[in-house]
MARDO-51078 format. One record per residue: x, y, z of N, C-alpha, C in turn; residue in one letter. Coordinates in pm, whole numbers, padded with zeros to 5 digits, always signed. Atoms other than C-alpha are relative to their C-alpha. Layout:
<atoms>
XYZXYZXYZa
...
</atoms>
This chain:
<atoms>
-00111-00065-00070+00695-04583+03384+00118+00020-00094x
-00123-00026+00069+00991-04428+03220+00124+00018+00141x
-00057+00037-00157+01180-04545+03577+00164+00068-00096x
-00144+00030+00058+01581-04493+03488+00031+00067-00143x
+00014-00012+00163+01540-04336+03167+00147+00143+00049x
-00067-00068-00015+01829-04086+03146-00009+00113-00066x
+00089-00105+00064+01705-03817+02862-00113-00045-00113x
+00118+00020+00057+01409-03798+02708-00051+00154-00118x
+00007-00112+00077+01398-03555+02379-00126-00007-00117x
+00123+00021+00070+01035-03475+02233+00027+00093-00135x
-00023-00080+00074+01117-03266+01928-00125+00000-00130x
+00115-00099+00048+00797-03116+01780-00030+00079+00058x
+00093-00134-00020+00567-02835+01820-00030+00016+00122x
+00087-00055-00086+00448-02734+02142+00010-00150+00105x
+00015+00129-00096+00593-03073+02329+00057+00097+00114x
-00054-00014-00053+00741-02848+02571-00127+00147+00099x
+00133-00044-00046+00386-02686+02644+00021+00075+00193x
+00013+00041-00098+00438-02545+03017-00099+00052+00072x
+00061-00054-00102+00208-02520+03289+00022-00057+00120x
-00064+00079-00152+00364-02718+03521-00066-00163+00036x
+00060+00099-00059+00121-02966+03529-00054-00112-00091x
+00042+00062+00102+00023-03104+03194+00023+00001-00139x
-00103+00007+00158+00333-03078+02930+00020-00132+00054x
-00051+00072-00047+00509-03337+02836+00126-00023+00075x
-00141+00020-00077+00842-03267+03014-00032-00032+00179x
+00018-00009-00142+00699-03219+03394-00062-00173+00005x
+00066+00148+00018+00495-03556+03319+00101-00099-00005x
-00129+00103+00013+00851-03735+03205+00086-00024+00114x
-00081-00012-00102+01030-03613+03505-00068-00048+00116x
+00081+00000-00131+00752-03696+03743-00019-00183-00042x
-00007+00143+00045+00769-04086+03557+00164-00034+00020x
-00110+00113-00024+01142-04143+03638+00109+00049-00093x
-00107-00042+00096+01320-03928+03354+00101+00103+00120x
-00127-00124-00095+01628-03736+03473+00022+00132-00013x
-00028-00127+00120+01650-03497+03185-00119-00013-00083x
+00116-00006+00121+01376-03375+02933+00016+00133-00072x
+00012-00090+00063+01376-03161+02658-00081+00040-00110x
+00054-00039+00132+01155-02982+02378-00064+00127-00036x
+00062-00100+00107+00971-02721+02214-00144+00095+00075x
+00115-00075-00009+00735-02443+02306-00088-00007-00091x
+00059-00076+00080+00643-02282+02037-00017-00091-00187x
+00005+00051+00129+00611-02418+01653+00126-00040-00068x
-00112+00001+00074+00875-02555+01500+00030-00077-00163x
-00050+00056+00173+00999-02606+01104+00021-00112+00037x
-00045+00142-00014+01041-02976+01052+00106+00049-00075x
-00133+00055+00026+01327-02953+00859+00108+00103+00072x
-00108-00069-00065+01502-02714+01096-00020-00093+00142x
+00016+00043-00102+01395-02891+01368+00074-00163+00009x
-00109+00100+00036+01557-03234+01213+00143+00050+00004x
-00149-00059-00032+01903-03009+01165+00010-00009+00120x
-00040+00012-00182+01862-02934+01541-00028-00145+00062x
-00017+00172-00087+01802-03292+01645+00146-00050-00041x
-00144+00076+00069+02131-03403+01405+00093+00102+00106x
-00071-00084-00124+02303-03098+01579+00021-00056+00115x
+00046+00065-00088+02190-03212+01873+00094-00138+00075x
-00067+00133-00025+02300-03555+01867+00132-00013-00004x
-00134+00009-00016+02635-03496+01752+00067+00062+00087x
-00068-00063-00106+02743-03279+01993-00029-00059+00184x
+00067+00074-00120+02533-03460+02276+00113-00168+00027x
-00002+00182-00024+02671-03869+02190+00165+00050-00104x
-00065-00033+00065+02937-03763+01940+00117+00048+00038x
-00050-00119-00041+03115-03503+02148+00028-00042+00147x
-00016+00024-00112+03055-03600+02475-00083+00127+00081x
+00062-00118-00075+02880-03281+02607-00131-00023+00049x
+00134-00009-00072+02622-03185+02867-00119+00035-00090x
+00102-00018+00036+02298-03143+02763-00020+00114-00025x
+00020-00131+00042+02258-02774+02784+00044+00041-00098x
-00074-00035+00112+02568-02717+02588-00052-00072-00093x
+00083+00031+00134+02450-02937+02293-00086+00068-00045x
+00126-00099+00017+02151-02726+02302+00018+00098-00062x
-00070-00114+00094+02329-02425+02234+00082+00021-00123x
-00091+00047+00144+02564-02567+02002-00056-00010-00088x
+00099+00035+00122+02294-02677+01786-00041+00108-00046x
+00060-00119+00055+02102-02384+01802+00077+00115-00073x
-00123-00113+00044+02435-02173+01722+00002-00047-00153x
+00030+00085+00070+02454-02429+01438-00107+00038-00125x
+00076-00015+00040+02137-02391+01324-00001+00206-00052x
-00022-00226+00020+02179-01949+01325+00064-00016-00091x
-00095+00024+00129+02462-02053+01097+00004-00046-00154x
+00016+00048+00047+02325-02238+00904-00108+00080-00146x
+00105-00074+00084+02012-02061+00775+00012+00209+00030x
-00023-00140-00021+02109-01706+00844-00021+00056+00102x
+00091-00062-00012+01987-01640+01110-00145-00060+00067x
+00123+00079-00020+01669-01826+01131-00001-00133+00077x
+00006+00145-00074+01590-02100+01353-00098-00123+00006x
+00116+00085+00039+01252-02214+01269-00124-00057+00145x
+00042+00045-00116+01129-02212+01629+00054-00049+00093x
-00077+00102-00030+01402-02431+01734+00069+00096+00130x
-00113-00120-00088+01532-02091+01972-00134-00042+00124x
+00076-00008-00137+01195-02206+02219+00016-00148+00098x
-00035+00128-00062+01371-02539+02322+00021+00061+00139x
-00029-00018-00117+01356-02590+02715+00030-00161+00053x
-00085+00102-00054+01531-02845+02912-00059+00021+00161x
+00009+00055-00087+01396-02977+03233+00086-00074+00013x
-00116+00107-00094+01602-03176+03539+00118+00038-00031x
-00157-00048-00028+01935-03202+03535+00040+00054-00170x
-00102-00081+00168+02106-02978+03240+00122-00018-00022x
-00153+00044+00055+02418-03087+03284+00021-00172+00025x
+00016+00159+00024+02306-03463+03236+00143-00033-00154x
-00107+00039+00057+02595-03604+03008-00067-00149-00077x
+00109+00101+00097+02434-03870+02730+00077-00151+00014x
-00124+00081+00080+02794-04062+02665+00103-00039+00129x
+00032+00150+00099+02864-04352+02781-00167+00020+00028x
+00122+00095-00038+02547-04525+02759-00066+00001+00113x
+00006+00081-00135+02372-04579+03079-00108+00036+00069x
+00142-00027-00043+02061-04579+03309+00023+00138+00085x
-00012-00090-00061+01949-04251+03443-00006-00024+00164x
-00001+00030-00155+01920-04198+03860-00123-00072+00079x
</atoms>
């Protein structure tokens, strides 16, 4: 059980797989997560590390919802490499999107 868990961020390739019934995000949310986020499609590891650092700082760092971090990063990331994102543009976010990381604390 991932009972209480508040987000749950898979960041590789194809964790964000959907069919509704057998990714891993619908599976996290249906175990107790609040929030879940990751990846369709293929993604660069080392763009996909930028977007996790992204990510984090704007998520725990910042104080921001979940979605926004998302975008931030990915804006981030456009900036960064020209342009290019490395895959990192097929991130999807299950449950609540405007889950908030900061403080600390168990999800619902």
């Amino acid at each position: 059980m991932m009972n209480r868990c508040l987000f749950a961020f898979f960041n590789g390739c194809h964790t964000a797989d959907s069919d509704g019934v057998n990714d891993l995000l619908t599976a996290s949310l249906d175990k107790g997560v609040q929030s879940a986020m990751g990846f369709e499609d293929e993604v660069t590891a080392l763009l996909a590390e930028d977007f996790a650092a992204y990510f984090w700082h704007y998520a725990l760092d910042k104080g921001w919802m979940v979605v926004l971090a998302t975008n931030a990063a990915l804006a981030d990331l456009e900036d960064k490499y020209f342009g290019v994102t490395g895959g990192c543009e097929s991130w999807v976010l299950h449950g609540d999107i405007a889950t908030v990381l900061r403080p600390a604390r168990y999800g619902h």
